[in-house]
N, CA, C and O of each residue as an XYZ file, in Angstrom:
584
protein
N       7.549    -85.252      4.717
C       8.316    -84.021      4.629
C       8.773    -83.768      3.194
O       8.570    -82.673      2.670
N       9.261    -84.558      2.685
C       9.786    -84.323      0.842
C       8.290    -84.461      0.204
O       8.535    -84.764     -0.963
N       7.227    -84.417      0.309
C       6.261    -84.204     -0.337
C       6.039    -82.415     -0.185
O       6.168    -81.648     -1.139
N       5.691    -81.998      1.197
C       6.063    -80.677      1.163
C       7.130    -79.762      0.512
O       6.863    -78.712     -0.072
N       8.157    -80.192      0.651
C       9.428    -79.512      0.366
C       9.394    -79.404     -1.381
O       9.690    -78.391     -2.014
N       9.077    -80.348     -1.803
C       8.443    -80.541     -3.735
C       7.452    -79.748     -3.593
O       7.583    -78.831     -4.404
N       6.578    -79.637     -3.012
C       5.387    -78.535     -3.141
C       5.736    -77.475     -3.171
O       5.099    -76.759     -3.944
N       7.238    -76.606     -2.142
C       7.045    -75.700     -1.768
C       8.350    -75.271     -3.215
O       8.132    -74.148     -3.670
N       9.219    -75.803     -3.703
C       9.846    -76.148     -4.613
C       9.185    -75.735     -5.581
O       9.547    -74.625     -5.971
N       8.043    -76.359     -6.331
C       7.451    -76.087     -7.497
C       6.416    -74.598     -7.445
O       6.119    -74.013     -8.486
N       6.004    -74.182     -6.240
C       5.243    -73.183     -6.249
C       6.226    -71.891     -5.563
O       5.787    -70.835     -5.108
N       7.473    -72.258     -5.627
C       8.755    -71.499     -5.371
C       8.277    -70.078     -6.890
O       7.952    -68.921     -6.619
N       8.331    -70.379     -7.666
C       8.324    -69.785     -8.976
C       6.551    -69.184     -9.394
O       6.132    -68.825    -10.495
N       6.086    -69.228     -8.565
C       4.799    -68.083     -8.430
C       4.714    -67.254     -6.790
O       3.687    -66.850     -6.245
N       6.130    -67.172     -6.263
C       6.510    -66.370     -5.455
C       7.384    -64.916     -5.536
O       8.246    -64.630     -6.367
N       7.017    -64.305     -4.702
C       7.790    -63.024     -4.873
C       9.431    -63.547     -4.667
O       9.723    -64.716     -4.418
N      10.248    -62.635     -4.796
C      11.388    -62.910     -4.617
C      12.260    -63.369     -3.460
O      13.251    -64.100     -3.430
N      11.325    -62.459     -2.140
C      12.061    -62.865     -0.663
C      11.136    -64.037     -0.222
O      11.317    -64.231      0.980
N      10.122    -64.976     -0.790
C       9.745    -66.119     -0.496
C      10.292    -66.779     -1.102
O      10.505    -67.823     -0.486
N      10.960    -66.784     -2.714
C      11.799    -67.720     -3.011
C      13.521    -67.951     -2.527
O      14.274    -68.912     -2.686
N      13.670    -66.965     -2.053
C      14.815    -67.044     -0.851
C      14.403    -67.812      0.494
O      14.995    -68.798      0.933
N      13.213    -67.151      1.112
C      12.860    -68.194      2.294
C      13.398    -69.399      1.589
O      14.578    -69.741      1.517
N      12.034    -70.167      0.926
C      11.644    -71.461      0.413
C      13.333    -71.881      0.226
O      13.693    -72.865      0.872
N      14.269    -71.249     -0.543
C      15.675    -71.532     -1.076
C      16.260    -72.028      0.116
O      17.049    -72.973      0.069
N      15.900    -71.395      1.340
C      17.048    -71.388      2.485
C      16.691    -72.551      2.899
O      17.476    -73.499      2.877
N      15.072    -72.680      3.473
C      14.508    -73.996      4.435
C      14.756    -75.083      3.222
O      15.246    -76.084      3.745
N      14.602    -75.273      1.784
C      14.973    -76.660      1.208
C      16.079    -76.845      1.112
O      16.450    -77.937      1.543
N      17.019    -76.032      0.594
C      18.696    -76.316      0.792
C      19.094    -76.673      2.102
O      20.018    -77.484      2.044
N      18.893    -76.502      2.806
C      19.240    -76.596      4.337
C      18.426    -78.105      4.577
O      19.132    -78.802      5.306
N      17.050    -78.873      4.151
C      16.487    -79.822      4.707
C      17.469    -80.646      4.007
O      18.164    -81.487      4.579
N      17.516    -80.375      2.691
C      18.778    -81.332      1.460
C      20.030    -81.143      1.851
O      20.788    -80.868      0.922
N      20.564    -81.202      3.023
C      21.826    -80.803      3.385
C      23.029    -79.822      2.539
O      24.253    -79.810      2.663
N      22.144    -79.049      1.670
C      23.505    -78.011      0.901
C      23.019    -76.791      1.759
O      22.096    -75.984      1.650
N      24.241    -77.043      2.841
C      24.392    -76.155      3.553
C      24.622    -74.400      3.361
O      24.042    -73.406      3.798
N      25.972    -74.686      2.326
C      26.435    -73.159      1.639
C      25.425    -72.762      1.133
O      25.053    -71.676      1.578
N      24.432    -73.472     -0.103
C      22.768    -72.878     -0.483
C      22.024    -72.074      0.301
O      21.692    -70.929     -0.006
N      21.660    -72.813      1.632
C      21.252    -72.561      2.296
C      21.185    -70.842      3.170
O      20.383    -69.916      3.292
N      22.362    -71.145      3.546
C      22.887    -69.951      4.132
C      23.126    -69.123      2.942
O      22.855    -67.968      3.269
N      23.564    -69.173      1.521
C      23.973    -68.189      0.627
C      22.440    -67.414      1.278
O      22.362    -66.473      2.067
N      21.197    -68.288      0.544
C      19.958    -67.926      0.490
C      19.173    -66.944      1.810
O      18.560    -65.890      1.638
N      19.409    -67.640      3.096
C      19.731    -66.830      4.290
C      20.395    -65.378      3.979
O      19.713    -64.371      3.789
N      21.669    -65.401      3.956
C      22.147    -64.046      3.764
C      21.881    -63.438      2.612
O      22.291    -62.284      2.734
N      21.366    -63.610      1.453
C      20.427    -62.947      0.665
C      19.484    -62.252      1.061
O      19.433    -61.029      0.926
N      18.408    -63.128      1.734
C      17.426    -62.788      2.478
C      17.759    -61.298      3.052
O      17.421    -60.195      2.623
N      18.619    -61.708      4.282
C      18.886    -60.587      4.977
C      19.410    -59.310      4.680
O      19.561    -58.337      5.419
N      19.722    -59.503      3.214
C      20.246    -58.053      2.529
C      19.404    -57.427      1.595
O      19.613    -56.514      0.796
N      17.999    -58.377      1.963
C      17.172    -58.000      1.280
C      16.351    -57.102      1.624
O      15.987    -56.076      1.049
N      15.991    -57.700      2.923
C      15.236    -56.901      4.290
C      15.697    -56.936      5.533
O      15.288    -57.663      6.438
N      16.873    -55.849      5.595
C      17.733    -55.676      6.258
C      17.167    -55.310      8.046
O      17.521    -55.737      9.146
N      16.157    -54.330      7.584
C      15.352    -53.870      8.936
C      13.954    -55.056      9.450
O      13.278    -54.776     10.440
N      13.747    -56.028      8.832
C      12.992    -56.852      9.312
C      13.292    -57.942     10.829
O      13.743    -59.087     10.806
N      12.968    -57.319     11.778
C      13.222    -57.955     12.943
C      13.089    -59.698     13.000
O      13.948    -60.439     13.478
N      12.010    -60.057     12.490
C      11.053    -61.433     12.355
C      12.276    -61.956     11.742
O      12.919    -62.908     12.184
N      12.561    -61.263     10.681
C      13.880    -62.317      9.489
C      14.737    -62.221     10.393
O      15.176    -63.315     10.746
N      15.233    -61.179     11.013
C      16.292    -61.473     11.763
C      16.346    -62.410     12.967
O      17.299    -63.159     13.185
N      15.233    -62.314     13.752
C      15.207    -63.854     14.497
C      15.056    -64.984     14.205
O      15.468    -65.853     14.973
N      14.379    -65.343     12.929
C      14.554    -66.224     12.913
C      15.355    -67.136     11.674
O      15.074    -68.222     11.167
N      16.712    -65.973     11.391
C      17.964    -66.656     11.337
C      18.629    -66.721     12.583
O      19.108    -67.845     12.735
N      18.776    -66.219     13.216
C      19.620    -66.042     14.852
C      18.941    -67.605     15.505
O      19.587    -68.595     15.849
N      17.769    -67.452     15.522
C      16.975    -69.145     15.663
C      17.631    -70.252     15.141
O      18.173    -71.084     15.868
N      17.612    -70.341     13.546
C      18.514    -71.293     13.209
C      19.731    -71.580     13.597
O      20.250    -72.653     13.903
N      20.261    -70.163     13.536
C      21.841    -70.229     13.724
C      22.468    -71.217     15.595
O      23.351    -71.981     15.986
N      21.287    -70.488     16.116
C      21.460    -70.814     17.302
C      21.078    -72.052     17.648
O      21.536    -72.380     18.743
N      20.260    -73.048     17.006
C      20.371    -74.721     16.771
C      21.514    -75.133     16.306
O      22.062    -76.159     16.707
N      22.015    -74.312     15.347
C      23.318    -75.013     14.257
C      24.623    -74.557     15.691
O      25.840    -74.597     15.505
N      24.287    -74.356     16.366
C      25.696    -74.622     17.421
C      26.234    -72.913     17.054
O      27.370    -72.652     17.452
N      25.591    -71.960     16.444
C      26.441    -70.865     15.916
C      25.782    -69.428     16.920
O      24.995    -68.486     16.820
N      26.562    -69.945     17.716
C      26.238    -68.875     19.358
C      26.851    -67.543     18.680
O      26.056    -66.795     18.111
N      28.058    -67.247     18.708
C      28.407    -65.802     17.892
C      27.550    -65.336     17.025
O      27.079    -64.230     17.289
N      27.051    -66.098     15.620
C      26.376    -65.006     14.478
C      24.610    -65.478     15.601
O      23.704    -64.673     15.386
N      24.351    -66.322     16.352
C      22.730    -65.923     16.930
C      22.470    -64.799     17.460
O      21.470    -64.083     17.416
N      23.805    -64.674     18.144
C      23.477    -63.054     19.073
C      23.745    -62.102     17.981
O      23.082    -61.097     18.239
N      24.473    -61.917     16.761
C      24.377    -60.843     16.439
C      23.230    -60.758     15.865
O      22.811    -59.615     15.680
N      22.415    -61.868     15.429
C      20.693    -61.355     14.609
C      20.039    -61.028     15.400
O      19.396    -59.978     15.370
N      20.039    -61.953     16.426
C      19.337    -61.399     17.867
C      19.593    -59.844     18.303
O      18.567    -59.196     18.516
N      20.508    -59.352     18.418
C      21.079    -58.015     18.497
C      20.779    -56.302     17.733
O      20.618    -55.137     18.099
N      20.849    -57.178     16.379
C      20.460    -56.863     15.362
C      18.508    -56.101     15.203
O      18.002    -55.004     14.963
N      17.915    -57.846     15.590
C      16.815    -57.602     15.590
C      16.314    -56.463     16.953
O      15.538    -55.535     16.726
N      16.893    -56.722     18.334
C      16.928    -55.705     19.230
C      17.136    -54.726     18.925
O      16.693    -53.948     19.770
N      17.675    -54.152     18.002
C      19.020    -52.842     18.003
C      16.837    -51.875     16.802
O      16.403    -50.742     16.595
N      16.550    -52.752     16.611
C      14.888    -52.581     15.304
C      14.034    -52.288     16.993
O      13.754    -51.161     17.403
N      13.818    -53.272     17.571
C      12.453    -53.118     18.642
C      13.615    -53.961     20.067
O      14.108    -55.087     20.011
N      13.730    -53.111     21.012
C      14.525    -53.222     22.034
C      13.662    -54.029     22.654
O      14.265    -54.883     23.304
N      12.538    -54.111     22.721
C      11.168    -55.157     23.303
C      10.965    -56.395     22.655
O      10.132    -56.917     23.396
N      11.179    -57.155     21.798
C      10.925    -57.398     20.936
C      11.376    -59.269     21.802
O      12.502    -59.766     21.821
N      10.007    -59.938     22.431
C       9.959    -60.800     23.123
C      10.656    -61.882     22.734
O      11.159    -62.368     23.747
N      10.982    -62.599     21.634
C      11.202    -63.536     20.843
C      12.690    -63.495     20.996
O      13.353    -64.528     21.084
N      13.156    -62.418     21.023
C      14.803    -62.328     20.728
C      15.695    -62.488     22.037
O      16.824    -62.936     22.239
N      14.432    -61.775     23.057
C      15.319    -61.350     24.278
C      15.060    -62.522     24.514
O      15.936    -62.613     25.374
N      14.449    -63.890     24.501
C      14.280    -65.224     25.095
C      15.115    -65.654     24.273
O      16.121    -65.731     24.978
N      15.410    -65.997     23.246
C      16.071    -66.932     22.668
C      18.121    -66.279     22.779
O      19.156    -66.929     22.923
N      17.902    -64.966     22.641
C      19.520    -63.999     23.551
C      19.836    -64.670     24.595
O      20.927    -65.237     24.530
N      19.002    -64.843     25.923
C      18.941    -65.265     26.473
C      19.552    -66.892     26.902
O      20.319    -67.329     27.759
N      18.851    -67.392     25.940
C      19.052    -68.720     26.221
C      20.455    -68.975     25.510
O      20.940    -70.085     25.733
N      21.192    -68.103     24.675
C      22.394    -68.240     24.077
C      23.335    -67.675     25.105
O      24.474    -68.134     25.178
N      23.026    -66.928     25.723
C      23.884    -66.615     26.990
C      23.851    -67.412     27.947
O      24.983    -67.470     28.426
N      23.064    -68.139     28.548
C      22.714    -69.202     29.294
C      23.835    -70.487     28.822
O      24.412    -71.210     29.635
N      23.982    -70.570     27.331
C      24.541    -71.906     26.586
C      26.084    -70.983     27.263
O      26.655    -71.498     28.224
N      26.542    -69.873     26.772
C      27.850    -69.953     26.893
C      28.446    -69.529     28.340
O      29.635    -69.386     28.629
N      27.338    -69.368     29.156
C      27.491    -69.150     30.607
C      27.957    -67.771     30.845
O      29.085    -67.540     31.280
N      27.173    -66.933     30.586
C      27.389    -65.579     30.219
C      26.593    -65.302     31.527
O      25.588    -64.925     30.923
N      26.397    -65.238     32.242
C      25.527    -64.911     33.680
C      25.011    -63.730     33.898
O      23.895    -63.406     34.303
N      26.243    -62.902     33.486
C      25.619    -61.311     33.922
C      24.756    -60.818     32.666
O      23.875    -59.992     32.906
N      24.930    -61.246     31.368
C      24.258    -60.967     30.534
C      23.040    -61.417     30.677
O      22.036    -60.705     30.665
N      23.064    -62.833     30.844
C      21.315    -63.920     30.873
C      20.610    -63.087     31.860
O      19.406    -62.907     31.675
N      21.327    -62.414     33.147
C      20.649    -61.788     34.199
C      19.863    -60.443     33.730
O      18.634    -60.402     33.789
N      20.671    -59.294     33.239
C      20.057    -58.205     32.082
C      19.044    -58.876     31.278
O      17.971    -58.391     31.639
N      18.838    -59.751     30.364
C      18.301    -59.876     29.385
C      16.733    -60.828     29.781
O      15.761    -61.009     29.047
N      16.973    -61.315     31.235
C      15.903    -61.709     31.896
C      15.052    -60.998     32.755
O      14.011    -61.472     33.210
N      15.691    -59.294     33.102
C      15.303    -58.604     33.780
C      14.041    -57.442     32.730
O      12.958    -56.856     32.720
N      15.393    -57.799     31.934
C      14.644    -56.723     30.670
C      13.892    -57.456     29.727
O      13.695    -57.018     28.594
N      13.435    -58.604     30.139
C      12.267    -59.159     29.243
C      11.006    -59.467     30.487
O       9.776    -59.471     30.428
N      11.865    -59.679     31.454
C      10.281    -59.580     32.613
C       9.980    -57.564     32.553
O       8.787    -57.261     32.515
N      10.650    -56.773     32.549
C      10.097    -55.434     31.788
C       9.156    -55.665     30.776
O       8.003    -55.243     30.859
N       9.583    -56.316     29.818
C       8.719    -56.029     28.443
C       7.158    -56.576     29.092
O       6.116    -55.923     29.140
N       7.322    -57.539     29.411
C       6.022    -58.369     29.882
C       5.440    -57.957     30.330
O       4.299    -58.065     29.881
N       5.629    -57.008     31.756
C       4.813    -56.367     32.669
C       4.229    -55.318     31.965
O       3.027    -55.091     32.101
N       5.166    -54.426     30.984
C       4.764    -53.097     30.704
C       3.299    -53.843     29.038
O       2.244    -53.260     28.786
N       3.757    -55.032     28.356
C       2.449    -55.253     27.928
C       1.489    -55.847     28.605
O       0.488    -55.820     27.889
N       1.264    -56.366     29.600
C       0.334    -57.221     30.479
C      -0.350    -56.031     30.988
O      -1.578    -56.017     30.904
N       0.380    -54.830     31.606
C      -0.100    -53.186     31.902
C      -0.961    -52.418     30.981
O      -1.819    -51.564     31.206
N      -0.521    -52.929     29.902
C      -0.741    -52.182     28.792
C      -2.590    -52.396     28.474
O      -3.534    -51.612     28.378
N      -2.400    -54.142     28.375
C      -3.276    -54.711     27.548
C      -4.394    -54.941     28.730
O      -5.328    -55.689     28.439
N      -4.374    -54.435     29.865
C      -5.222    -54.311     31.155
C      -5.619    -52.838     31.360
O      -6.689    -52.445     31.824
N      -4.798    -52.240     31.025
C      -5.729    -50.217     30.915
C      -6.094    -50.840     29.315
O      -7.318    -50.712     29.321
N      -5.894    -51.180     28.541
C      -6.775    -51.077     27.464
C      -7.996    -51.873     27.520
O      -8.953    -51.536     26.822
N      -8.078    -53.146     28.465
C      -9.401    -53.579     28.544
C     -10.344    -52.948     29.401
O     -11.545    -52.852     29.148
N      -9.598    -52.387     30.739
C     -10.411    -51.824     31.300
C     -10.835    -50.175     30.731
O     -11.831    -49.579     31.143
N      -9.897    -49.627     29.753
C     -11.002    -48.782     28.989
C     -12.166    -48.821     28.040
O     -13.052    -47.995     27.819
N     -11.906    -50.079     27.509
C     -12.907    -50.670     26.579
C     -14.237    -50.743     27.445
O     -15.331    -50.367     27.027
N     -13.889    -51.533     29.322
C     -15.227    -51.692     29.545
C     -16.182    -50.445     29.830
O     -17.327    -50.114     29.518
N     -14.896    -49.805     30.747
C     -15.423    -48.140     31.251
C     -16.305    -47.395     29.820
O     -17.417    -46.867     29.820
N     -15.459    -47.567     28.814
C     -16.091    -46.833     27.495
C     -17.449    -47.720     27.344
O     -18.421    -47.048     26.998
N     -17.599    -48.584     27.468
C     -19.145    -49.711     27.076
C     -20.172    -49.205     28.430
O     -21.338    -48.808     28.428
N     -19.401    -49.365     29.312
C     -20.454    -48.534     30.743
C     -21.526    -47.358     30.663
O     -22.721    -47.104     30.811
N     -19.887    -46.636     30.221
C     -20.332    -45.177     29.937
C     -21.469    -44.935     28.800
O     -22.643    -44.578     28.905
N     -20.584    -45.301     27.556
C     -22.357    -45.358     26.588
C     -23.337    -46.217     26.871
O     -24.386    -45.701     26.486
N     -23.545    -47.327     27.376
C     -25.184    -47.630     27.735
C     -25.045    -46.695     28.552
O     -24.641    -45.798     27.812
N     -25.099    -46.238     29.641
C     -25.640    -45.329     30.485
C     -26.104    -43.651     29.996
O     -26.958    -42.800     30.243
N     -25.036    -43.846     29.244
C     -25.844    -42.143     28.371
C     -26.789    -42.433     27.329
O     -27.661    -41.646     26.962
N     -26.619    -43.445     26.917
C     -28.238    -44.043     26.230
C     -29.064    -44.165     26.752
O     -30.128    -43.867     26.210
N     -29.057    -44.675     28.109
C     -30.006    -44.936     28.740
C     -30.579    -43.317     29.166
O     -31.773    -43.057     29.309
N     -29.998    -42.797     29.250
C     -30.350    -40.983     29.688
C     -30.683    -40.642     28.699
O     -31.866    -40.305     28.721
N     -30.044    -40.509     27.408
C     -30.711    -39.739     26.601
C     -30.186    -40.784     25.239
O     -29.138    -40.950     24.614
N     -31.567    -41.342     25.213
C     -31.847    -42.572     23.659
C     -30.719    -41.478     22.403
O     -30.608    -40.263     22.240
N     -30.192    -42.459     21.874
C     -30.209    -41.929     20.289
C     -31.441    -41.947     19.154
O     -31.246    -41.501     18.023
């Protein structure tokens, strides 16, 4: 692991700016300077404020580090960007679950078996148009060659 973390360290400085914040946050944080860490985190996030992904997965961390209040608000946050947005409503979830929030875990399990169905729906009329569309042209080829 400290062979990586030196790698990612030295090639920190042929990075754009919000990878040398990543890189800042995950090595301060493996080196236990916590305040670094998080400074670098909330940098991040004021960097790319509307980025859902960044926002889960500080709410991720946060929500290992025992920090149930600021998980749900990235989580929230990142919802408030894509109300679907699978990653958040599971891991929301499971932070409501930790503080025994019941009626919430119940919403947020209802409304992520939503998300699922409506892409599983989704991604099943889109295959079955793909095949109908492949049907359809061999068969009008077959009628009339190009």
């Amino acid at each position: 692991m400290n062979a990586a973390r030196e790698q990612a360290k030295a090639l920190a400085s042929k990075t754009t700016p919000g990878e040398q914040l990543m890189v800042a946050w995950i090595v301060k944080v493996q080196e236990g300077d916590f305040i670094g860490g998080i400074s670098a985190m909330n940098d991040m996030l004021e960097m790319y404020p509307k980025d859902k992904h960044l926002l889960y997965l500080a709410g991720n961390w946060l929500m290992e580090s025992e920090g149930s209040e600021q998980a749900r608000r990235m989580m929230e946050k990142a919802l408030a960007i894509d109300k679907n947005f699978p990653a958040a409503l599971n891991d929301l979830a499971y932070v409501d679950a930790r503080d025994r929030a019941l009626t919430r875990l119940w919403r947020r399990w209802i409304a992520m078996s939503r998300c699922f169905l409506r892409s599983r729906i989704r991604r099943t009329l889109t295959e079955n148009c793909c095949v109908w569309r492949g049907i359809l042209r061999d068969r009008c080829n077959t009628i009339v060659p190009r």
